[in-house]
C-alpha positions in Angstrom: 48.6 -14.9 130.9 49.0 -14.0 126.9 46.4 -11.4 127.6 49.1 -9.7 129.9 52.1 -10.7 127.4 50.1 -8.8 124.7 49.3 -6.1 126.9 52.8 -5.6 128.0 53.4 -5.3 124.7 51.8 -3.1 123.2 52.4 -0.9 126.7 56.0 -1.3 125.6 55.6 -0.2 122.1 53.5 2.7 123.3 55.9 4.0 125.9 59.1 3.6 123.0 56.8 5.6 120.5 56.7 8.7 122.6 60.3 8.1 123.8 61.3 8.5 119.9 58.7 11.5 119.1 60.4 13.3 121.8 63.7 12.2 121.7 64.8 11.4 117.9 65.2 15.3 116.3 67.9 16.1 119.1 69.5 12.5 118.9 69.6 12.9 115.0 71.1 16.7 115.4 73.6 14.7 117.5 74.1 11.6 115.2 74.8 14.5 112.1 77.3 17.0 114.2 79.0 13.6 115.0 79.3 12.4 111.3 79.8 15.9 110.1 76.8 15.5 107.2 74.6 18.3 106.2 71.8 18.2 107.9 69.6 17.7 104.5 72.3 14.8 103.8 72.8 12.8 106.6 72.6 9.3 105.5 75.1 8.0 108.2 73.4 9.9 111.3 70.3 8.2 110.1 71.9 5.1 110.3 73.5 5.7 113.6 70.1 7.0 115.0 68.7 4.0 113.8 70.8 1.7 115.5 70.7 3.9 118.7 66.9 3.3 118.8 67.2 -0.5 117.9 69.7 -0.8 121.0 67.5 1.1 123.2 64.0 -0.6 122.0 65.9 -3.6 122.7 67.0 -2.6 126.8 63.7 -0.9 127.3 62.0 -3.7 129.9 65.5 -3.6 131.4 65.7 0.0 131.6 63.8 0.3 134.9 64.1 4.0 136.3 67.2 5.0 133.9 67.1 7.7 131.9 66.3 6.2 127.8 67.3 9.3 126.2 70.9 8.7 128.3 70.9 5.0 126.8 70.3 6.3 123.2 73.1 8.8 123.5 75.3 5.9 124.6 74.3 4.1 122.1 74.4 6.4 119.6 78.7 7.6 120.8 79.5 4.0 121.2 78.2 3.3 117.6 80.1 6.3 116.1 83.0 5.4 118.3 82.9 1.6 116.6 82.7 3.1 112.8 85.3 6.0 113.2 87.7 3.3 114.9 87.1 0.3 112.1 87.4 3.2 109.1 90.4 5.1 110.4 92.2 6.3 107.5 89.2 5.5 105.1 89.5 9.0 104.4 92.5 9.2 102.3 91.5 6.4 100.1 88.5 8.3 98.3 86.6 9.1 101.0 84.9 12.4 100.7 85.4 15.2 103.0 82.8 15.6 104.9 81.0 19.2 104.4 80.6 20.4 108.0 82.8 23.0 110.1 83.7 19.5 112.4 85.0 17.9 109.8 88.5 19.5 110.6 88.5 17.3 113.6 89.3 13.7 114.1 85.8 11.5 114.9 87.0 11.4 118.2 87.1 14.9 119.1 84.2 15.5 117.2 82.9 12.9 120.1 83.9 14.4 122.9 83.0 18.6 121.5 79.7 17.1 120.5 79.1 15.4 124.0 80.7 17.9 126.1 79.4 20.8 124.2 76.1 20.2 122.7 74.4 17.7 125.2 76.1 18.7 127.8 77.8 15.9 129.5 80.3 16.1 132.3 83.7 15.4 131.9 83.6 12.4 133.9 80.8 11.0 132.5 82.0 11.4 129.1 85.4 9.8 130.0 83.5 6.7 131.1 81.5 6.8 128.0 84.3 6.9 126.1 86.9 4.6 128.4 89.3 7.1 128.8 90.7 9.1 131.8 88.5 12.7 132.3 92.2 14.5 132.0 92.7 12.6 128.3 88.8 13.8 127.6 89.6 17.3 128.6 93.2 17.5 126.6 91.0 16.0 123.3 88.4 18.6 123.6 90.9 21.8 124.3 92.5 20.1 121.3 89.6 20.2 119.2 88.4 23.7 120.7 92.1 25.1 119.4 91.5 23.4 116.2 87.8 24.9 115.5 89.4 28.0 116.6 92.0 27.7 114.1 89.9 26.3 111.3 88.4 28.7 108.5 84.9 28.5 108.4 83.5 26.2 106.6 79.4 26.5 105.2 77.2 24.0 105.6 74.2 23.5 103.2 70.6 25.1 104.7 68.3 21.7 105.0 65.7 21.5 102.5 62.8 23.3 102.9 64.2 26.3 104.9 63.7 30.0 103.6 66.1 32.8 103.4 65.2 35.7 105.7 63.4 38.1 103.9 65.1 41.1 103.0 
């Protein structure tokens, strides 16, 4: 019986390992477009992604045929969801601006662009994500599309160890 336990185990662990070598660069991509960091400075996407993975390691037995990479994300949105609601109006207080071209818009449009957007999610699945009805998810992201639209453009740092294009 601890023969199995053990086994199980380190099956688990395994399995999880691969999940993360495959899965972490897009989820931290994700974790930074929703903090607005520079990709070379990213200290609270790491965090995020961090606590994604803890959540998901922590589900994994329970898992059983759903998609991980779909937990993590959920994870990862309700997470950032959580911080941008508890430090609303941080910002003002000595805060610094975030560097990105997202950080024009509010964390939660910056949740729903980077969910709709970059991974892709439906409407309707992001409006249950996010508790909200699909027509309030669609009015935040045209929001935030006018806004980024609107916005003048803002660099963002190269990450470390990338080359300029030869000229």
């Amino acid at each position: 019986m601890r023969e199995r336990q053990v086994s199980n185990g380190v099956r688990r662990a395994r399995d999880f390992e691969a999940f993360v070598a495959g899965a972490a660069g897009r989820l931290l991509h994700t974790a930074t477009l929703l903090t607005a960091e520079a990709p070379d400075g990213n200290p609270r996407a790491r965090r995020l992604l961090t606590l994604a993975l803890a959540h998901t390691y922590a589900c994994w037995d329970r898992l059983r045929g759903e998609d991980p990479y779909e937990r993590a994300r959920q994870a990862l949105a309700a997470r950032f969801a959580r911080e941008a609601w508890h430090q609303h109006g941080v910002r003002g207080r000595g805060r610094p601006e975030p560097p990105g071209t997202l950080a024009v818009l509010t964390p939660q449009e910056r949740l729903v662009v980077v969910l709709r957007l970059y991974e892709g999610v439906a409407e309707e699945q992001a409006a249950a994500l996010l508790g909200l009805p699909p027509e309030r998810v669609r009015v935040i992201g045209d929001r935030a599309i006018a806004t980024l639209t609107r916005a003048p453009a803002r660099p963002v740092p190269a990450a470390s160890g990338s080359r300029a294009a030869p000229s």
